[in-house]
MMTF fields as JSON, N, C-alpha, C and O atoms, coordinates in Angstrom:
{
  "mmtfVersion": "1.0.0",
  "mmtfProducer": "UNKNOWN",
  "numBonds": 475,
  "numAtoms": 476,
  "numGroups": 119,
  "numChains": 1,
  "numModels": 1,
  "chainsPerModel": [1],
  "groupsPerChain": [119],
  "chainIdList": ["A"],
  "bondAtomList": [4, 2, 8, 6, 12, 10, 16, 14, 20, 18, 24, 22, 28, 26, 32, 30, 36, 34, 40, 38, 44, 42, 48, 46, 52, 50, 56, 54, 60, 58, 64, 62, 68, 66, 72, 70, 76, 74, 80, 78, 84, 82, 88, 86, 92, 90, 96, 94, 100, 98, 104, 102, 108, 106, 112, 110, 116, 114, 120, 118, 124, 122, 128, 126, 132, 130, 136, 134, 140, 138, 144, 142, 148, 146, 152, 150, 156, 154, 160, 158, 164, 162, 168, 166, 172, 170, 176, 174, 180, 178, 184, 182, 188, 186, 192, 190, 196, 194, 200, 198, 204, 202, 208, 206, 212, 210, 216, 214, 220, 218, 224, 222, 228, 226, 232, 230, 236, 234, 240, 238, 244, 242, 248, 246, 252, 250, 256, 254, 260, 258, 264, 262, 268, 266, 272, 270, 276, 274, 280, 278, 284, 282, 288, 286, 292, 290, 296, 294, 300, 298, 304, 302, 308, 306, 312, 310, 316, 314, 320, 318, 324, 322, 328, 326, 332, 330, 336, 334, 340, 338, 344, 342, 348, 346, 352, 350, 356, 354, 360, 358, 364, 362, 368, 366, 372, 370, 376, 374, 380, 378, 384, 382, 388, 386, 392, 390, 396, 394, 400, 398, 404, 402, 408, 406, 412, 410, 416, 414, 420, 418, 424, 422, 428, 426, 432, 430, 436, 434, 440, 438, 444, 442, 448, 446, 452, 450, 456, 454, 460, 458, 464, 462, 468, 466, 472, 470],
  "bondOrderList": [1, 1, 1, 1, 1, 1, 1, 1, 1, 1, 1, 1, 1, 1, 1, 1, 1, 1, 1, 1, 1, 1, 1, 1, 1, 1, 1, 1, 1, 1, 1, 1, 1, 1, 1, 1, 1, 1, 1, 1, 1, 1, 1, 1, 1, 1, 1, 1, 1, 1, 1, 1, 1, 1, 1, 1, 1, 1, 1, 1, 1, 1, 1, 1, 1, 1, 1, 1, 1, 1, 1, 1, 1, 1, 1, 1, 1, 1, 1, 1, 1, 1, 1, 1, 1, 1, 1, 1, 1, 1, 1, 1, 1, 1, 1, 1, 1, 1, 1, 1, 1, 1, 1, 1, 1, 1, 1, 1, 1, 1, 1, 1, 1, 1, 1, 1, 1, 1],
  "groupList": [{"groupName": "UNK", "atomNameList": ["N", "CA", "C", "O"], "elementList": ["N", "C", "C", "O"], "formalChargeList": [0, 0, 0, 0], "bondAtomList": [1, 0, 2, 1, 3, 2], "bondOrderList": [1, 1, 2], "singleLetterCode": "X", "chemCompType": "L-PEPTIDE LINKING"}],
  "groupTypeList": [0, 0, 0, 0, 0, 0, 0, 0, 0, 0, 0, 0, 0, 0, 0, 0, 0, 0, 0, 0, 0, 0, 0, 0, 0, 0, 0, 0, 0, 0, 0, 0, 0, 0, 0, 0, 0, 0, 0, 0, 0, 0, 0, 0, 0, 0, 0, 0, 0, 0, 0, 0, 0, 0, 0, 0, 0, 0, 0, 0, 0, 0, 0, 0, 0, 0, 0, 0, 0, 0, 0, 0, 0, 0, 0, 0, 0, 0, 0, 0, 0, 0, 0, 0, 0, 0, 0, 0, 0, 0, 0, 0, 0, 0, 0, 0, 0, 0, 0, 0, 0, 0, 0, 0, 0, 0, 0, 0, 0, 0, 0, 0, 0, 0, 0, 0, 0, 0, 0],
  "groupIdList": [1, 2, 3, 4, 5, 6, 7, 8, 9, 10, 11, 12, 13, 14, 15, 16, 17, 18, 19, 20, 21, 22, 23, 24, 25, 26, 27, 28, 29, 30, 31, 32, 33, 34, 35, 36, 37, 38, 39, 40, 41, 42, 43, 44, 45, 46, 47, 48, 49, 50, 51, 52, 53, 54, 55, 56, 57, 58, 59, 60, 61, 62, 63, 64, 65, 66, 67, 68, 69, 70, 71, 72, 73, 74, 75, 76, 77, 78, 79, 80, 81, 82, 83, 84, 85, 86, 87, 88, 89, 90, 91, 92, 93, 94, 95, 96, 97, 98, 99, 100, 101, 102, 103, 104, 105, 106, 107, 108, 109, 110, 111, 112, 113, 114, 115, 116, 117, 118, 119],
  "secStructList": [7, 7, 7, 1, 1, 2, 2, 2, 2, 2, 2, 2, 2, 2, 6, 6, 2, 2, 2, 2, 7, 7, 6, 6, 7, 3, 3, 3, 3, 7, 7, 7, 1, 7, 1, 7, 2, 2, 2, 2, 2, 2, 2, 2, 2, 2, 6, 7, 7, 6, 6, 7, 7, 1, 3, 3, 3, 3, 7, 7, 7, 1, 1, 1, 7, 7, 7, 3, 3, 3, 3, 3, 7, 1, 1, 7, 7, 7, 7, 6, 6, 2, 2, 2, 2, 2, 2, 2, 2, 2, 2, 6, 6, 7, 3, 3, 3, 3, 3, 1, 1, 1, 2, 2, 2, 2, 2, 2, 2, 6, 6, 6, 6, 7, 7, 7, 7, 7, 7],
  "xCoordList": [173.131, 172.322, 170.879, 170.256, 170.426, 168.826, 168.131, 168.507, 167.142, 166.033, 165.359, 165.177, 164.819, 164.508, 162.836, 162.277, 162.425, 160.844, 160.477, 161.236, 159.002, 158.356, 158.21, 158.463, 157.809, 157.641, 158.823, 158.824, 159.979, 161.401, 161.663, 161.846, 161.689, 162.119, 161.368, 161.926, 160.132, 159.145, 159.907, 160.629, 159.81, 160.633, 161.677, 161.794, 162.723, 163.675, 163.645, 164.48, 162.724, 162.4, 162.108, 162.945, 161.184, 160.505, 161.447, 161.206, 162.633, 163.608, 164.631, 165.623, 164.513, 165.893, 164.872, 165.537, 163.538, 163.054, 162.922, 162.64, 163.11, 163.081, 164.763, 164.827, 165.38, 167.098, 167.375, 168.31, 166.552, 167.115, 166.398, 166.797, 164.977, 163.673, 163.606, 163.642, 163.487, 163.336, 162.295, 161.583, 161.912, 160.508, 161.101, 162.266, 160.673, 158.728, 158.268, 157.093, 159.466, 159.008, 158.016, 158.241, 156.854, 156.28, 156.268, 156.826, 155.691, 155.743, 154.741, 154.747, 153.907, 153.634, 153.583, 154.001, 152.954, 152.821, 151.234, 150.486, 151.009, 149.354, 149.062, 148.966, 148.995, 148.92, 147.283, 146.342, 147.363, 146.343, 146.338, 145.604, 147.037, 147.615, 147.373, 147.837, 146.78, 146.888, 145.491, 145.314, 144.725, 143.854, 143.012, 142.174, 142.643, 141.607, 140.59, 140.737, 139.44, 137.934, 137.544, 137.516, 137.322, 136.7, 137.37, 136.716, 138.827, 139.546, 139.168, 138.147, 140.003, 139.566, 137.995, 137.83, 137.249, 135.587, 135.944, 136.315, 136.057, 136.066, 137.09, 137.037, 138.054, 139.148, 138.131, 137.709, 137.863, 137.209, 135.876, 135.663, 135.287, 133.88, 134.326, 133.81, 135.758, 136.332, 136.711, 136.699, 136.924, 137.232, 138.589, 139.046, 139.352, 140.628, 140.566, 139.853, 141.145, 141.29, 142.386, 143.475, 142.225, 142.867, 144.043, 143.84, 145.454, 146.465, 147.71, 148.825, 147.3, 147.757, 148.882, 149.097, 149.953, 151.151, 151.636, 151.137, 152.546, 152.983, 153.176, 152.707, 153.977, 154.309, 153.893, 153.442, 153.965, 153.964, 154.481, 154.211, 155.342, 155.874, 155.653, 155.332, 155.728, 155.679, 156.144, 156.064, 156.727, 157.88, 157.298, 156.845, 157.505, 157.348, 157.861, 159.06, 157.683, 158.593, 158.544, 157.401, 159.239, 159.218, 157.894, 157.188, 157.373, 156.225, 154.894, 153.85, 155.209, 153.884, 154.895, 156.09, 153.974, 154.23, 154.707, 154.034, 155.775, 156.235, 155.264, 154.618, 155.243, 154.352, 155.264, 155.629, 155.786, 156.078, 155.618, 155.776, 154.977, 154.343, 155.74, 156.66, 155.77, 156.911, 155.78, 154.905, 155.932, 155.219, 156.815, 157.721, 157.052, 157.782, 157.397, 156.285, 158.749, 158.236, 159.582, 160.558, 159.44, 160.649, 160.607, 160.618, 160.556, 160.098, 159.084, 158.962, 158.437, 156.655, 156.586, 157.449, 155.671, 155.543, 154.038, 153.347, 153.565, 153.169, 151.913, 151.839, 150.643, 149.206, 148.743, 149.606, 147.42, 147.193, 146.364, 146.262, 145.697, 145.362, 147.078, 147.317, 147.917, 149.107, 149.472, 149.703, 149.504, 149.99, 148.91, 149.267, 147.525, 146.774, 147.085, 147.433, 146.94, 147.503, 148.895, 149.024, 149.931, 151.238, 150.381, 150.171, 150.05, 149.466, 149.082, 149.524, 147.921, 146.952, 148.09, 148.057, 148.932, 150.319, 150.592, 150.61, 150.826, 151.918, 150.717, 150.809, 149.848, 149.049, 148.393, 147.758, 148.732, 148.652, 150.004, 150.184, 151.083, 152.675, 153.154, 154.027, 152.32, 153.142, 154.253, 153.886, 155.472, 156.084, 155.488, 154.616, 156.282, 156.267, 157.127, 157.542, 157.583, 158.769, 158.177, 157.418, 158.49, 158.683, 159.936, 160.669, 160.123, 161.486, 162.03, 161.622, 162.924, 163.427, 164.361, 164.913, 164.473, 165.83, 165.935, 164.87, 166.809, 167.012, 167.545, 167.339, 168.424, 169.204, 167.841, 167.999, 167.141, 166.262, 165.046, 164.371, 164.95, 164.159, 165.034, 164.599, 166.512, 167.426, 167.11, 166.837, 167.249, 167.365, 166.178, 166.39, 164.853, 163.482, 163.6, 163.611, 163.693, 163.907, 164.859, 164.627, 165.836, 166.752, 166.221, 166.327, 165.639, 164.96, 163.669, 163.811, 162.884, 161.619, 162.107, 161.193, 163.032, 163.969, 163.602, 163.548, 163.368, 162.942, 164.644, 165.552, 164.578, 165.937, 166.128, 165.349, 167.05, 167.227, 168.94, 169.885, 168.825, 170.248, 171.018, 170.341, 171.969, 172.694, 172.28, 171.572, 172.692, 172.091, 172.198, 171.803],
  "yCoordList": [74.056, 72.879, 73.144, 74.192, 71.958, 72.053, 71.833, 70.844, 72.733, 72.196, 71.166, 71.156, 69.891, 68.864, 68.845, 68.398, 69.523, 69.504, 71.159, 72.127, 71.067, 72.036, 73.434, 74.607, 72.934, 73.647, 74.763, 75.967, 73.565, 74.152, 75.142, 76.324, 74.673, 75.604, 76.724, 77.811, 76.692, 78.34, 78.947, 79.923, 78.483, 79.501, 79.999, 81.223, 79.065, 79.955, 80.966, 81.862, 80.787, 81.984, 82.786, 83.68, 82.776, 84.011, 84.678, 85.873, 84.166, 84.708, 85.106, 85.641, 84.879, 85.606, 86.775, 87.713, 86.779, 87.738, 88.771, 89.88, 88.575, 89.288, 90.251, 91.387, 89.844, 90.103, 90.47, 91.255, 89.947, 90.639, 91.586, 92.19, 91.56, 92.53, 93.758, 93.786, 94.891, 96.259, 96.861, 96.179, 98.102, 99.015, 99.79, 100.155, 100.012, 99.465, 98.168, 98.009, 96.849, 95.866, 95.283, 95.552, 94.392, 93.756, 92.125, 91.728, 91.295, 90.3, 89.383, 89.64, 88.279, 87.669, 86.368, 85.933, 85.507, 83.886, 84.081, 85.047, 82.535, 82.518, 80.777, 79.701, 80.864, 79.781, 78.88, 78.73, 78.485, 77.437, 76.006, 75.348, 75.544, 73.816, 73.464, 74.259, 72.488, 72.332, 72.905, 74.122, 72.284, 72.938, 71.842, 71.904, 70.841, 69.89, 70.358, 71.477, 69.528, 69.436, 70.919, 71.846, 71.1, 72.145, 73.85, 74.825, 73.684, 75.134, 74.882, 75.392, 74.066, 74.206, 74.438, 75.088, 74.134, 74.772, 75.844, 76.27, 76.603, 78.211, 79.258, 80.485, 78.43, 79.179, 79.269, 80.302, 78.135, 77.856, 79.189, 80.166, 78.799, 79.954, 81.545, 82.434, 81.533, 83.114, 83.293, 84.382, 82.491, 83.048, 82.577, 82.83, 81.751, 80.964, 80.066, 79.064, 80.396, 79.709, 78.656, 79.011, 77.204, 76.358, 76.986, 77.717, 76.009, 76.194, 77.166, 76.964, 78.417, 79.875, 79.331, 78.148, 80.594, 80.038, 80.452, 81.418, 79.717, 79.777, 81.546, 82.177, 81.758, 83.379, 84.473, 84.152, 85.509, 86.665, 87.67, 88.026, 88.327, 89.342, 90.257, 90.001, 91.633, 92.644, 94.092, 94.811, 94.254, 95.038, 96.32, 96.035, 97.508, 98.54, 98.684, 98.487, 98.935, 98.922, 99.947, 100.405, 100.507, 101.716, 101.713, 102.637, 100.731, 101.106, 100.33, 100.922, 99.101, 98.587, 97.636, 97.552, 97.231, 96.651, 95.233, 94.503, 94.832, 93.361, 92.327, 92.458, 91.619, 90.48, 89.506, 89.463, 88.724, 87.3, 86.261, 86.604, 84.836, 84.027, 83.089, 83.069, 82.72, 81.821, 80.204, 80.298, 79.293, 77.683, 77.087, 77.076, 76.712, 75.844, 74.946, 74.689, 73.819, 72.447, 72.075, 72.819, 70.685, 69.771, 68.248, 67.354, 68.267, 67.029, 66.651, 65.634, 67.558, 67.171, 67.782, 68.579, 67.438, 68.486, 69.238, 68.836, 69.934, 70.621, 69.995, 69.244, 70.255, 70.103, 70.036, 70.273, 69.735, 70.197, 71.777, 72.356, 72.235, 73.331, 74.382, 75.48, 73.455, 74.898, 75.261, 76.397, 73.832, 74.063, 75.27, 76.025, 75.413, 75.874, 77.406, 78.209, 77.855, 79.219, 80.002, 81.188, 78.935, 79.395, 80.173, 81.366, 79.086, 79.564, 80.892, 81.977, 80.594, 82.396, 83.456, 84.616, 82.982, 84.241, 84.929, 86.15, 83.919, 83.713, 85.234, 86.461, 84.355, 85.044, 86.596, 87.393, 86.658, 88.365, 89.021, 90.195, 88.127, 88.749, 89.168, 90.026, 88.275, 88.262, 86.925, 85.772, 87.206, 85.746, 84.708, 84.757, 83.672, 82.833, 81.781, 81.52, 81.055, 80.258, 79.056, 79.251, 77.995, 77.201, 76.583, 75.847, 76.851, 76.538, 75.757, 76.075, 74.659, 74.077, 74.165, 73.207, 75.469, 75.756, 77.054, 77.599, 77.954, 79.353, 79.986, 81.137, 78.945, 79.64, 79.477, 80.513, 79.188, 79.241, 80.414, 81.046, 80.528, 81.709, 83.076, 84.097, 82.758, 84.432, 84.344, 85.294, 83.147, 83.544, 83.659, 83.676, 83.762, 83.797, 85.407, 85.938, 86.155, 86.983, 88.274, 89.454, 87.44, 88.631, 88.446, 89.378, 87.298, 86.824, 88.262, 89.167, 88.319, 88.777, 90.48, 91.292, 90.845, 92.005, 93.025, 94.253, 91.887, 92.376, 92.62, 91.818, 94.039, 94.099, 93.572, 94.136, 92.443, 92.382, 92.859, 92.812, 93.36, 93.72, 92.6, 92.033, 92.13, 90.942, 89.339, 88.606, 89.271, 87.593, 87.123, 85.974],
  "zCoordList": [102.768, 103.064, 102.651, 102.823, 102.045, 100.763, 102.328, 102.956, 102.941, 103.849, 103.155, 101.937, 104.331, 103.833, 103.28, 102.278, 104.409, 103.912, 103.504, 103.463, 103.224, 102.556, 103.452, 103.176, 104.372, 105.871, 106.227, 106.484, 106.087, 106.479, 105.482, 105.773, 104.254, 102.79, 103.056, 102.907, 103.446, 103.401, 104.75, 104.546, 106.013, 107.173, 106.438, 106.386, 105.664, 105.42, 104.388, 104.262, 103.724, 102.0, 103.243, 103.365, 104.237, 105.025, 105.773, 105.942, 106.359, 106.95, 106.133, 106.628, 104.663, 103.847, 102.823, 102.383, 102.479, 102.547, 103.421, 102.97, 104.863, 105.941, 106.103, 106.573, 105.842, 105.337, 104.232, 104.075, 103.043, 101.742, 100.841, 99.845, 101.571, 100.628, 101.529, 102.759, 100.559, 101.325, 100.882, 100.145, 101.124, 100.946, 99.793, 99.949, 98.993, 98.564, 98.107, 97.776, 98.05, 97.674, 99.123, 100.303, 98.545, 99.717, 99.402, 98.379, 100.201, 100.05, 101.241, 102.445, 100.594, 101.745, 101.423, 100.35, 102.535, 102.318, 102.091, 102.244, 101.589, 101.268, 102.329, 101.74, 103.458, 104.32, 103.926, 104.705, 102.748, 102.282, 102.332, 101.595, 103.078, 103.396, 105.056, 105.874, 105.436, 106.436, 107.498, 107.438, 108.24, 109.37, 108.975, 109.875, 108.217, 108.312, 107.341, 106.849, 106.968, 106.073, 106.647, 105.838, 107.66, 108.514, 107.906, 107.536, 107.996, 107.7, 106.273, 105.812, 105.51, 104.096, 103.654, 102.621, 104.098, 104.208, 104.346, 103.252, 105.15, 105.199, 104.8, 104.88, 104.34, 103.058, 101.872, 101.352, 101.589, 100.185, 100.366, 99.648, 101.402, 101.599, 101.389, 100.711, 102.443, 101.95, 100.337, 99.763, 99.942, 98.324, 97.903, 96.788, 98.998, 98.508, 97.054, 96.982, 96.25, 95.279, 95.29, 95.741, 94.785, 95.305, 93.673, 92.704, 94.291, 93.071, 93.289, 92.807, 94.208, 94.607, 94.867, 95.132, 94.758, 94.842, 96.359, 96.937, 96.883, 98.347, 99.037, 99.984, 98.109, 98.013, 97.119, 96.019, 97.38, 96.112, 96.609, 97.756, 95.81, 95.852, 95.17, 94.009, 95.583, 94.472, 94.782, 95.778, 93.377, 93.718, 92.305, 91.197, 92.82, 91.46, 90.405, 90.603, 89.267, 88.616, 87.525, 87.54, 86.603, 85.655, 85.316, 85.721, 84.56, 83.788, 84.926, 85.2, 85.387, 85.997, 87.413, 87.695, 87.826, 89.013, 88.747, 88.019, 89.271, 89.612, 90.153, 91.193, 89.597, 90.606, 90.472, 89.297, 91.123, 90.861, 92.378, 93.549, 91.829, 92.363, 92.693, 91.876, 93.303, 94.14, 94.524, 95.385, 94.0, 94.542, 95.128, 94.295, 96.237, 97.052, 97.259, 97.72, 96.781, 96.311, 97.151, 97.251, 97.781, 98.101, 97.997, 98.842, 96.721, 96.639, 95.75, 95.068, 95.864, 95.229, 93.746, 93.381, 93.009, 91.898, 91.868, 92.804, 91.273, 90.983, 90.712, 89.739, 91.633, 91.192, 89.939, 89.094, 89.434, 88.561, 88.132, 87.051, 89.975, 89.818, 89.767, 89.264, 90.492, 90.494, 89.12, 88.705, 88.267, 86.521, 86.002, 85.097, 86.648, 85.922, 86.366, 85.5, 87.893, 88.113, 87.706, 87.402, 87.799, 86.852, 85.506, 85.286, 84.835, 82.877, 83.39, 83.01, 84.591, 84.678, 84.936, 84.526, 85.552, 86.365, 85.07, 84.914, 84.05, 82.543, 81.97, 81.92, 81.692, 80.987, 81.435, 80.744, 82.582, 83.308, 83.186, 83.51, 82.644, 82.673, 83.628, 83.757, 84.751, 86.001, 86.254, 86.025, 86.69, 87.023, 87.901, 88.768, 87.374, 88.562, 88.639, 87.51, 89.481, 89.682, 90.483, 91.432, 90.137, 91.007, 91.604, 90.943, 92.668, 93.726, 94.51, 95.627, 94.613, 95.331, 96.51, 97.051, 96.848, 97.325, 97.712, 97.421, 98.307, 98.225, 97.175, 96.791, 96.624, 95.376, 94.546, 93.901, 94.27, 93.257, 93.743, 92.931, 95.054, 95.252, 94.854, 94.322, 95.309, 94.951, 92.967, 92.234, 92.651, 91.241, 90.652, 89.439, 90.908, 90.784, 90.581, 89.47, 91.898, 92.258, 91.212, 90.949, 90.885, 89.775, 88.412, 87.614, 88.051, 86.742, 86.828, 86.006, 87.505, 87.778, 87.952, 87.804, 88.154, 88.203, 89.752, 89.821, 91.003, 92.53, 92.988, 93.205, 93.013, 93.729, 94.964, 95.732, 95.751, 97.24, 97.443, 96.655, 98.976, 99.549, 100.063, 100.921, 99.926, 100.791, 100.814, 100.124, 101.394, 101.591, 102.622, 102.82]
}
């Protein structure tokens, strides 16, 4: 079952990352949506760059480090700052995915070559 909203889709990436990502891979959320004129003032003042993708992961790898950017979408598409941070991801040869679903976060994930255990 596709979670319906955006909200829902991220608890569950966070709870099947929590089940399927191991050490030394890490991973976090980037909580930039939501708190009013007031929070976004002082994201923006800390150095939040608008566009960032929901997630990032990163995982080691033979020669350099994994990055891949994860944007969770249900519904919506893609900003025009998010089109612009994807290009920057592209252009550092870090991944990035945009996702609808879990199956599209597991297959983000094997594309980007982040080993996970189980499901």
């Amino acid at each position: 079952m596709k979670p319906s909203t955006e909200a829902q889709l991220h608890r569950s990436v966070a709870d099947l990352f929590g089940r399927i990502l191991r050490p030394p891979t890490i991973w976090t959320t980037i909580p930039s949506g939501g708190g009013g004129k007031i929070r976004g003032a002082q994201l923006k003042a800390m150095g939040l760059k608008p566009g960032w993708p929901d997630l990032i992961v990163l995982h080691p790898g033979k020669y350099w480090t994994i990055v891949l950017g994860i944007e969770l979408k249900a519904g919506s598409s893609q900003s025009p700052e998010q089109k612009a941070v994807e290009r920057q991801f592209l252009e550092c040869n870090a991944s990035y995915d945009v996702c609808k679903s879990l199956d599209d976060v597991i297959y983000a994930l094997q594309v980007a070559g982040v080993p996970s255990f189980g499901k």
